[in-house]
N, C-alpha and C positions, 0 to 999 in steps of 0.2 A: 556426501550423504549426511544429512541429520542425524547425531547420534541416535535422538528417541525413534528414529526409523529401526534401528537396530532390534528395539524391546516389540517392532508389532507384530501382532501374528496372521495378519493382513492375508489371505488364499490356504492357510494352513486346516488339517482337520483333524482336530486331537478327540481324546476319549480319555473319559475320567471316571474312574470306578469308585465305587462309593458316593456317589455324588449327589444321595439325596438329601442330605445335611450336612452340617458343619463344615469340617472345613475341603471336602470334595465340592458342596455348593457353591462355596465361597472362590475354588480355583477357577469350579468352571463358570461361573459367571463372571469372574475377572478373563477368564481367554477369551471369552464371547464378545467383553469390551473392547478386548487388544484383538479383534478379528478376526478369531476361528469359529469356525463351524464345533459343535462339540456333542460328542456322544456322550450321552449321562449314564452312569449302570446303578444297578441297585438288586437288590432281591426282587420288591416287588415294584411292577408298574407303576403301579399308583401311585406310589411317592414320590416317583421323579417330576409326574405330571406340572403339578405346581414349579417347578425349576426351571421346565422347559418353556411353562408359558410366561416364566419370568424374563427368559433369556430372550424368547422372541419379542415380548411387547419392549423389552430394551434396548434392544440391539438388529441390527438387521441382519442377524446370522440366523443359521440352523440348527435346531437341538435334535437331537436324534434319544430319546427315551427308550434303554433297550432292559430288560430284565437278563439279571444275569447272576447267579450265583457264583465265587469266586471261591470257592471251594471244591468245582465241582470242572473236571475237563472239556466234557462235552458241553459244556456252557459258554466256556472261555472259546471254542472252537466255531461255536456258530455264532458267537457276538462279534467276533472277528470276521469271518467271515460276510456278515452282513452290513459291516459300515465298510468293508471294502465295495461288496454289491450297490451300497446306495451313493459311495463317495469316491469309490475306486480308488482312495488310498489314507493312508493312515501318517501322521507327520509328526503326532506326537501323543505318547502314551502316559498317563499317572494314576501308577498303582495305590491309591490311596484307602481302598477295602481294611475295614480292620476289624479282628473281636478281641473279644476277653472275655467269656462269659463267666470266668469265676474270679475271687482273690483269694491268694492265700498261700502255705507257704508249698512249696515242690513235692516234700512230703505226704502233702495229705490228699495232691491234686489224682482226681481218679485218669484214667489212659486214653477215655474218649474228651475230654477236658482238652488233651495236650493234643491230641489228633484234631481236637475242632481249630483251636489254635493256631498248630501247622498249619491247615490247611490252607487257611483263609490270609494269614500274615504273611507267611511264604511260601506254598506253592501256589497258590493264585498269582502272584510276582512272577512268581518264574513262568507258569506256564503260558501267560499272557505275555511278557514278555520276549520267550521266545518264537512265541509263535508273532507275533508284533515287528519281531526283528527280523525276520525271513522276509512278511510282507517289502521292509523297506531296504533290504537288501534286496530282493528284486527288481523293486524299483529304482535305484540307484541313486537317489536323490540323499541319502542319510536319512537323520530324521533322532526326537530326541527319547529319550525313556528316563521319569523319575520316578522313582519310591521315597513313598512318605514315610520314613520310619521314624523313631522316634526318642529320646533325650534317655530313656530306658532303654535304648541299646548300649548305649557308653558308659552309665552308671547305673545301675542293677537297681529299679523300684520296689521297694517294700512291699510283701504280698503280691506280687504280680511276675513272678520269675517268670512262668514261662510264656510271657507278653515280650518280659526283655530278651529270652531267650530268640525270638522268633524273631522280633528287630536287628538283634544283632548280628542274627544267620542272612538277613535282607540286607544288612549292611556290608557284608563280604559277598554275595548275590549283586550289589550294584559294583562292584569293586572286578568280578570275575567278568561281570556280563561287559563291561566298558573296556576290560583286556582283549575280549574278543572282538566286540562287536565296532573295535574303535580304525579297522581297515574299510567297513564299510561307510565312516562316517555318518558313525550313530554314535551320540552320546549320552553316557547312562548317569546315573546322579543321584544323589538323596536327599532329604528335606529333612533333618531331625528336631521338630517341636516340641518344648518344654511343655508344661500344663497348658492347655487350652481350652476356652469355655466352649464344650462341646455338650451334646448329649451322652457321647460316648464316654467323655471325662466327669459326666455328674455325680458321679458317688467321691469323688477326691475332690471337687470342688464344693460340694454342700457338709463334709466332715470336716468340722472346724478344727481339728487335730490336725489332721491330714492339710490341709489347704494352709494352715498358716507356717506348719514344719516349710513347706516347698517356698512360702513367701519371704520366711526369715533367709531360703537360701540366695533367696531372689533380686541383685545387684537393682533394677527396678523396682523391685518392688510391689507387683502385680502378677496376675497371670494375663495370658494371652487372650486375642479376641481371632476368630477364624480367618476374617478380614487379614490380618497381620502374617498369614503366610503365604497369599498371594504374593508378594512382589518378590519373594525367594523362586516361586513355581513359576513366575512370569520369566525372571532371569533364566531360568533352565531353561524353560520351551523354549526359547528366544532365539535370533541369532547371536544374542549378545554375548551367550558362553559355547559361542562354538569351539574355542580351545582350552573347555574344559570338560574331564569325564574323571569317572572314577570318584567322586566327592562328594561330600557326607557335609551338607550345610544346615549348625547348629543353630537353630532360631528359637532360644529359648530364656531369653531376657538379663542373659549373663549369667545364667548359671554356673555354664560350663566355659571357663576364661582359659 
């Protein structure tokens, strides 16, 4: 076999949550290129639209545009549900949903602040996840699950506790879920990205304080572009790490050596 046979995702059909920008868009239309079918999720419809008519006028896969709040159970239950009904199976799952709607320090943060947080950073992981991992232990085929956490789980960001709190609870989340889930040949995994030019990341990227502290720490010297964590998320989905689970891969321009 051709090694690059290893990296395709040639009959597979994944689902990417958050994937109406940055870097959820950027996965899923890098797996669309490598061959899968890909379910988009978002809060609202509409904004996935544009991604999936990207994915089709580029590729000759399927985009599946599903609304879906990852904060919310009964969401995760019938999003699930419905790309088993249109695909009849699920092959590979990335939890890439995120908030943070506030900064600042733990002290000051109010309780629906830390509950929106949870919700969205890690119970939507988990609860997609396990329900994800049932489908393909049914089916017996394996199959793989990554979470996108994030460079703030390993080193604590400034004003943002419990952004890194919630990463680093996903980080022992992909860590417990790969212990279990690793007899039915599912393997779980993480993607931890340093700054990345996101929407999500525009208040640390347009605060010249902020953006040049992270620069000076930065062996590169830059931050990231979204594009730049496809080939970490391609490796996971892939067969190419099928004897890996359990790992937390730091894609953050040398930060963290």
């Amino acid at each position: 076999m051709n090694i690059l046979e290893n990296f395709s995702l040639s009959g597979k059909r994944a689902i990417v949550t958050g994937a109406s920008r940055g870097i959820g868009r950027a996965i899923a239309i890098g797996f669309a290129e490598a061959g899968a079918d890909v379910a988009l999720l978002s809060r609202k419809l509409e904004s996935l639209q544009a991604v999936a008519k990207e994915i089709e006028d580029r590729t000759p896969q399927r985009a599946l545009p599903i609304a879906c709040n990852m904060g919310k159970a009964t969401d995760i239950e019938r999003m699930v549900e419905q790309v088993l009904a249109e695909w009849g199976a699920i092959d590979v799952l990335v939890n890439n949903a995120g908030t943070n709607p506030v900064m600042g320090p733990l002290t000051e943060m109010d309780e629906a602040a830390w509950d929106k947080i949870m919700d969205v950073n890690l119970k939507g992981p988990y609860l997609a996840s396990i329900r994800v991992a049932r489908a393909m232990s049914e089916r017996g085929a394996g199959g793989k699950i990554i979470n996108i956490s994030s460079g703030a789980s390993l080193d604590p960001a400034p004003m943002l506790g419990a952004y890194s709190v919630s990463k680093a609870a996903l980080n022992h989340l992909t860590r417990v879920l790969a212990k279990e889930c690793g007899p039915a040949k599912i393997c779980v995994n993480a993607i931890a990205p340093g700054l990345i030019e996101t929407h999500f990341a525009a208040a640390l990227i347009t605060n010249p304080a902020i953006h040049q502290s992270v620069i000076r720490q930065t062996p590169l010297g830059r931050h990231g572009q979204p594009d730049e964590i496809v080939g970490a998320a391609l490796f996971l989905a892939s067969s190419a790490s099928d004897f890996m689970t359990g790992q937390v891969i730091v894609v953050d321009g040398g930060v963290r050596m």
